[in-house]
C-alpha positions, 0 to 999 in steps of 0.5 A, a space after each residue: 500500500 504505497 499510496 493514499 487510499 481513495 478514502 482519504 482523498 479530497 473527491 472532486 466530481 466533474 459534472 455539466 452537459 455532453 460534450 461541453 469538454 468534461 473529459 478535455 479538461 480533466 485531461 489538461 488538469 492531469 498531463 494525461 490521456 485519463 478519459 476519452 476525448 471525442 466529438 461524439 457526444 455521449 462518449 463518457 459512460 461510466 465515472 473515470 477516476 484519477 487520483 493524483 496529487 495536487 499541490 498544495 492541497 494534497 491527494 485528491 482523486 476527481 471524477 468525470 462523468 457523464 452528461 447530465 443531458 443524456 436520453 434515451 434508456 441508456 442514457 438514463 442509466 449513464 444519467 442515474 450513475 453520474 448521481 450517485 457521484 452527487 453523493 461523495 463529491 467534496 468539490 463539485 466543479 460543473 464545466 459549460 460551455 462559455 455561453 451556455 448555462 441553463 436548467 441543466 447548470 442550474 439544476 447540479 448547482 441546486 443540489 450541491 447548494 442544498 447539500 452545502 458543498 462548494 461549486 466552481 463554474 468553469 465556462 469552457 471552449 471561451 475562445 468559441 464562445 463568450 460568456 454574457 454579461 447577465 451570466 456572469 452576474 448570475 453566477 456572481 449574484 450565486 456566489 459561484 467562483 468561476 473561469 474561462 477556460 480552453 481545455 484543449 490548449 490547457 489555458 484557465 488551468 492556473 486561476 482553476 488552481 487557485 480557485 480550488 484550493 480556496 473552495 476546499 473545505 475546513 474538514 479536509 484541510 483539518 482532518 480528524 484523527 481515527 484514535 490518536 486524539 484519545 492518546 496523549 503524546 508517548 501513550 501506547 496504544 495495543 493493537 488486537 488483529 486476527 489473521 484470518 482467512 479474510 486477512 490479506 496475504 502479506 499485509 494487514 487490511 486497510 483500518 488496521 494500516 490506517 490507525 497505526 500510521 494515524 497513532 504515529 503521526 499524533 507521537 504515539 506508539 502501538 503494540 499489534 498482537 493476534 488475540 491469542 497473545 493478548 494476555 501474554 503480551 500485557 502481562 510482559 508490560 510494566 505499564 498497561 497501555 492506554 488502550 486496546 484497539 481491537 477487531 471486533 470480530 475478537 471482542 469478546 475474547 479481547 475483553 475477557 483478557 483485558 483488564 477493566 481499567 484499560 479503555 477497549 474498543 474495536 477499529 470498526 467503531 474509530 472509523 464509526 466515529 472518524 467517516 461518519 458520526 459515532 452518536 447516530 450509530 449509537 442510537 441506531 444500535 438501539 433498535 436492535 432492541 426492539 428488532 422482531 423475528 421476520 424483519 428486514 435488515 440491510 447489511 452495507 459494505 463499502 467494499 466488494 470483496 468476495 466473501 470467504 468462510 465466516 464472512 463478518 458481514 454475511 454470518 457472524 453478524 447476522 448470527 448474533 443478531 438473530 441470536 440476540 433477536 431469538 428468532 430470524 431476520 430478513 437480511 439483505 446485502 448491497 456493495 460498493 456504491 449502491 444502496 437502494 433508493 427506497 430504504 423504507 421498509 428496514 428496520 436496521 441498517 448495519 454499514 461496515 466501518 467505510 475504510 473505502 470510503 470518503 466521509 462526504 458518502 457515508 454521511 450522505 448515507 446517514 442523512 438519506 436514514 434519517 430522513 427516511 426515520 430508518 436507524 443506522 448502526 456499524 459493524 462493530 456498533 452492532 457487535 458490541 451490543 449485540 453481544 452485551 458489551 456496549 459500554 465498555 466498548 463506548 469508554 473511551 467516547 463519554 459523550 456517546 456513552 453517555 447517549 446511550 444510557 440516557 436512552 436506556 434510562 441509566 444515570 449519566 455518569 457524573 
């Protein structure tokens, strides 16, 4: 893994009309052959990604799509694809040509308004066309930073630049931490990890990687075990480590052998809290309670690995939910980035911890459940309680800890 995971990039989707110079453009943003230029209108299909590293901002990974105008059955399908970027998009730039803005413009810039994510305008082909006087003061009027443009001679290129690094938003530049804000500078940190069949040959899997170098960076330091060492290895310590960071698929056993005075949690609640908002989770792990034999249940995972012997998203959770349950459920499976329009008639989602994903979609993920009034929980959320040992996988997050005894009816703590 020698490069930043797509996950962690800043996403900005390119969007506008067929043929207005999409793809020439992200082509001239990156000195390369990234998507296929022709006069054909419609030659984009499918979302092209190309991550890359754009000083200063950083890695950052933009996508072209396809014409928002396309007809047609097929070109509703490229249409319905080229939404479903809407929903992890970080910067939307939507390219026309110089003289042309109409419903189409108007309608990507209403919903990435709506959704308060930044828009930069880039009025291509401008030595064809000019741009009038009354769109520029629309887009003025709209706050809707933007240039002239010639992509095929890479001319707009440098105040694009410029006009983006201003548009990139507060939370990129100042990242969260997945565990090393819970840990004083020179704390140790263990690291419970199974090699499992699922365990990637020669590596260890993304959050695990992803938390090591988090607690490096926040000058920390961390001690990775498999969970039959556990108990040996911190035994062997003069000091207790300031806390147990296990997957959660070891929980039960890890909290066996670790002491209570140590803070334990799991990899997959971290990145409850570091991609999406570990409060709402919480609280959507509290319908497991009221969950009755038959009702349906959505298991979401960002990845699309094949799934192999005891797979954490299509048995064991299901297994000690229906356990917990004591009657069986209606679960049903979605990958990658598609999940249902109509999410209505579930009673629980359960998502993975999104170590593939940018934070903008899972959030988006947890808006569409709210409105919808269907609760939202995690993989290692759902483990814990399902397995009776929610609070003391919740100590190292008072404030979330302290929401799930208020609508238990526990006291708070003082």
């Amino acid at each position: 893994m020698q490069t930043t995971p797509k996950g962690l990039r800043l996403h900005i989707g390119i969007f506008g009309r067929r043929n207005v110079g999409k793809s020439s453009f992200l082509n001239a943003l990156t000195r390369q052959q990234v998507s296929i230029v022709s006069d054909v209108a419609g030659t984009t299909t499918d979302p092209v990604e190309k991550p890359m590293e754009l000083l200063p901002i950083g890695p950052v990974l933009f996508i072209d799509t396809a014409g928002i105008d396309d007809t047609g059955a097929l070109g509703k399908m490229r249409v319905d694809k080229t939404k479903k970027i809407f929903d992890r998009t970080e910067v939307a730039v939507i390219v026309a040509v110089a003289g042309e803005w109409g419903k189409f413009e108007d309608e990507i810039f209403e919903t990435f308004r709506k959704l308060n994510i930044p828009v930069i305008a880039v009025l291509n082909k401008a030595d064809i066309s000019k741009p009038t006087a009354k769109l520029l003061m629309k887009l003025d009027s709209s706050k809707i930073p933007y240039v002239k443009a010639v992509a095929t001679e890479g001319k707009g290129l440098n105040e694009f630049r410029d006009i983006l690094i201003k548009s990139v938003p507060e939370e990129f530049i100042s990242e969260k931490s997945i565990a090393g804000d819970l840990l004083p500078p020179g704390s140790l940190a263990m690291l419970v990890v199974p090699i499992d069949l699922e365990a990637p040959k020669g590596r260890l899997i993304l959050p695990q990687v992803q938390t090591i170098r988090d607690i490096l960076d926040n000058d920390s330091y961390c001690m990775v075990v498999k969970e039959r060492e556990l108990r040996d290895a911190l035994e062997r310590l003069k000091r207790p480590p300031n806390i147990v960071i296990t997957d959660s698929q070891g929980f039960l056993k890890v909290a066996g052998d670790t002491p209570n005075n140590i803070p334990l949690t799991s990899f997959s609640i971290l990145f409850a809290r570091f991609k999406g908002d570990l409060d709402t989770f919480v609280e959507g792990a509290l319908a497991i309670e009221k969950l009755k034999p038959g009702d349906k249940v959505l298991m979401a995972e960002a990845c699309s690995h094949h799934p192999v012997g005891e797979d954490i998203g299509r048995i064991k959770i299901p297994r000690w939910l229906t356990q917990y349950v004591g009657g069986k459920l209606d679960f049903e499976h979605t990958q990658g980035c598609d999940f249902p329009e109509d999410i209505s008639k579930y009673k629980l989602i359960v998502h993975c911890g999104s170590c593939t994903f940018n934070r903008r979609l899972l959030l988006s993920r947890l808006l569409k459940c709210r409105e919808a009034g269907v609760p939202i929980t995690n993989y290692g959320v759902a483990i814990a309680y399902s397995l009776g040992i929610f609070e003391r996988a919740l100590s190292p997050f008072p404030g979330a800890l302290d929401i799930y005894r208020s609508n238990s009816g526990i006291p708070a703590r003082e």
